[in-house]
N, C-alpha and C positions, 0 to 999 in steps of 0.2 A: 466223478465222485462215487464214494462206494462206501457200506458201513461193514463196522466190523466191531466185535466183542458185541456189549450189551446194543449196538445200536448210534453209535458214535462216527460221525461224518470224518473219511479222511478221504485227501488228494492221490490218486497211484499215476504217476508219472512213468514206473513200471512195477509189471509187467504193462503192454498195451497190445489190444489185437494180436499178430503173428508174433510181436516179441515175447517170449516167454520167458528171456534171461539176455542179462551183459554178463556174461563170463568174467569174472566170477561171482555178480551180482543177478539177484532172485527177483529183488522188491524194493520200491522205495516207497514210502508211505508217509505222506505229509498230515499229519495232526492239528488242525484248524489254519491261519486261526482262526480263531472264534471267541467272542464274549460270550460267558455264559452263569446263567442267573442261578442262587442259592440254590442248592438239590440237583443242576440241571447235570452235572459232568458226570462221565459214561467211563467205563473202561474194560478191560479183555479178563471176566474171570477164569476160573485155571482150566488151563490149555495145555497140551503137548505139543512137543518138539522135538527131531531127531536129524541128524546128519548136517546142521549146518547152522551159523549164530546170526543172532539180534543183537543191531545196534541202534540206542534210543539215544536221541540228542534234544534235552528239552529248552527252549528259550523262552517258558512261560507257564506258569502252572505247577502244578507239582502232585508226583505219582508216587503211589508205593508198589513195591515187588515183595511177593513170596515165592517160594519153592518146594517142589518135594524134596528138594536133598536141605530142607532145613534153613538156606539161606532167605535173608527179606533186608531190605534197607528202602531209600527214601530218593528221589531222584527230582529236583530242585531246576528252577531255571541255568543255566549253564554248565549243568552236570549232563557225564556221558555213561552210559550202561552197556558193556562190551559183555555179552554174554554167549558164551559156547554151550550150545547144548549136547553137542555129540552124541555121545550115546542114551539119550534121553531124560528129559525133564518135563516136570510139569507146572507151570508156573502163572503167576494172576500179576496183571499190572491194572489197578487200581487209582483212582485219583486219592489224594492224602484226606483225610478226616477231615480235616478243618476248610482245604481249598474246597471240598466237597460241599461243606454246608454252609461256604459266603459266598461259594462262584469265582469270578475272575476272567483274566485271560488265559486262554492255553494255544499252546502254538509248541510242535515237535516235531521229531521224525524218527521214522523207526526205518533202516536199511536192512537184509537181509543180505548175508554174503554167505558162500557155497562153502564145503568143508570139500578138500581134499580125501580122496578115498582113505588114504591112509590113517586119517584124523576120524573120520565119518563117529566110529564107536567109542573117541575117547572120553576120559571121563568130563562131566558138566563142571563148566568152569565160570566163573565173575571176574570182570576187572569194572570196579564200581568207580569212576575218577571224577573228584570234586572238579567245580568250574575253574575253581583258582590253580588248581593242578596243571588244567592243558595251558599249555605254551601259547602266550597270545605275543604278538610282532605289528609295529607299526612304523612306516618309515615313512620321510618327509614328504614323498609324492602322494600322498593320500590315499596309501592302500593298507589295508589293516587285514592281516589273518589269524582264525583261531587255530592251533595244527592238532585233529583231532588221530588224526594216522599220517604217518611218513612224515614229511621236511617240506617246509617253505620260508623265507627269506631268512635261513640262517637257524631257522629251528628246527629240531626234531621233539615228533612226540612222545609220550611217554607211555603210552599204549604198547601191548605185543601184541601181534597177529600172525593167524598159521598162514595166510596168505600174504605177500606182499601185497599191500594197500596202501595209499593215498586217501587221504578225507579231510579237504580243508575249506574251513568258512571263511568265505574272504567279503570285507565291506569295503567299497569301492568309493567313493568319493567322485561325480561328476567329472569328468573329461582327462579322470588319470585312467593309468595305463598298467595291467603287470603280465608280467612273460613269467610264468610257471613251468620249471622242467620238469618232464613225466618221463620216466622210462619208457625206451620205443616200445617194448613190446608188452606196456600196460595197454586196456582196454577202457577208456577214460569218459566219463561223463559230466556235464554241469547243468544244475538247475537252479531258476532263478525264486530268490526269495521273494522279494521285492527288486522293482526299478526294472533297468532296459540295458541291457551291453550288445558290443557285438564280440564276434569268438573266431580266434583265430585269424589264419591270413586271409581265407574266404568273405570274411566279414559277417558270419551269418547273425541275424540279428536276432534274438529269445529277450522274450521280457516276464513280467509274473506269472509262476504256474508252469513254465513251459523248459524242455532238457532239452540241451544239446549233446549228440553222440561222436564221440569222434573215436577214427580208428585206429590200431597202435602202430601208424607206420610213421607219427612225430615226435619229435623232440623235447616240445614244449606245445602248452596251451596258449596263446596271449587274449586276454582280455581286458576290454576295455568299457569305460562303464558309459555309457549316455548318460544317462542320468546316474544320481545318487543307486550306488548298485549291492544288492547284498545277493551272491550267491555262495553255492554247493559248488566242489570240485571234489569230483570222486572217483577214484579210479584203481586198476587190482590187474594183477595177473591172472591171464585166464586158465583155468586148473584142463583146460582141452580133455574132460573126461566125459563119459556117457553119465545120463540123467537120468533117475526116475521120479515124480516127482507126485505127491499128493496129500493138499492142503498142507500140512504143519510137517510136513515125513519129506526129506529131500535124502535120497540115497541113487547109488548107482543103479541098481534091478529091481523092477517087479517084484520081484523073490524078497526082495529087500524088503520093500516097502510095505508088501502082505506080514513081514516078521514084524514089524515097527505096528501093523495095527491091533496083531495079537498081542504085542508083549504091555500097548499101551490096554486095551480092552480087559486084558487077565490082571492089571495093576501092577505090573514089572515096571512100569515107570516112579512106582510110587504115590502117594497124594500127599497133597500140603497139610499139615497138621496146625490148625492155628489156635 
């Protein structure tokens, strides 16, 4: 456990020790849950960002966003927040007024995926997408997925990405079974929300709290729930480029990343105006 913004408890599954990145993933960051009483809820005032995007998935609670480039909206339990920062932003996520001063549940996650060099400076981007927008699928063996990036049983989502990516929530139902195809040479993860599966042909077994990594030399994921199973299946082509990397600043050089802290310190980033 680790905190972050005002002081708010989240899960980091990654980075961990020696891992410092899944090519083309940064960070994942799990968001409670947690109950939490009138006044108590925390969240990231404005913060800079450069060379790669935030993606917020919330299943409980509700948060507001602003920006220095003017944008702000509202992000709801099953709403997703795809936001490119590229060439830099400054931005606050914020719990809503109201969740704020009755409390609630909150439970989310916020992933971090790498910008390709070529993208690193483009302009700050939003793809803000209501719950009822993403593609949800259920079919009679009792597997049920939401498709937040890429295709799963028949769906595609409605997300773009500068990276090919994968990102699907799948709820699993006790002693069903689903074979997920991943392109071979994605670099693929799963983390479990709740319950117990095992993954893959190995059988490795993860239950609450805990990823499994696998590498891109398969076809597909298969997993299978033991119990009632809600996980993450996440997974991206790896951009195989050099990294520089510090705090909120993700570019290729040193050189880079020393630019990103002047131009955020001199206000070249901008500030939120509210």
């Amino acid at each position: 456990m680790t905190l972050e913004g005002e002081g708010f408890l989240v899960h980091r599954p990654l980075p961990q020790g020696n891992l410092r990145q899944f090519d083309p993933f940064l960070l994942l960051d799990e968001m409670g849950p947690m109950e939490l009483a009138p006044g108590e809820a925390k969240g990231a005032p404005d913060h800079p960002h450069r060379g790669f995007e935030t993606v917020t998935y919330m299943l409980a609670g509700r948060f507001e966003h602003r920006d220095s480039q003017g944008n702000s909206g509202r992000l709801e339990p099953g709403d997703v927040q795809w936001m490119t920062a590229g060439a830099g932003v400054i931005h606050s996520e914020m719990p809503e007024k109201e969740f704020a001063r009755t409390g609630g549940r909150m439970h989310g996650f916020q992933l971090w995926v790498n910008l390709p060099k070529k993208d690193k400076m483009a302009r700050p981007k939003y793809q803000d997408v209501r719950a009822e927008k993403i593609p949800v699928v259920e079919n009679k063996d009792g597997v049920k997925v939401r498709v937040i990036a890429g295709e799963a049983l028949g769906a595609k989502a409605v997300i773009d990405t500068h990276t090919p990516i994968m990102y699907l929530h799948f709820t699993i139902k006790a002693g069903a079974r689903v074979a997920q195809p991943v392109p071979k040479n994605y670099n693929v993860f799963a983390y479990v929300v709740e319950g117990e599966g095992a993954f893959s042909t190995a059988k490795r077994v993860a239950k609450r709290g805990q990823m499994v990594m696998f590498g891109n030399d398969g076809d597909e994921v298969e997993i299978t729930a033991k119990t009632d199973l809600d996980v993450l299946l996440i997974g991206g082509l790896p951009l195989n480029e050099p990294m520089a990397r510090y705090g909120p600043f993700v570019m290729n050089t040193k050189e880079e990343i020393q630019q990103a802290i002047e131009d955020y310190q001199s206000g070249r980033m901008g500030k939120i105006i509210v």
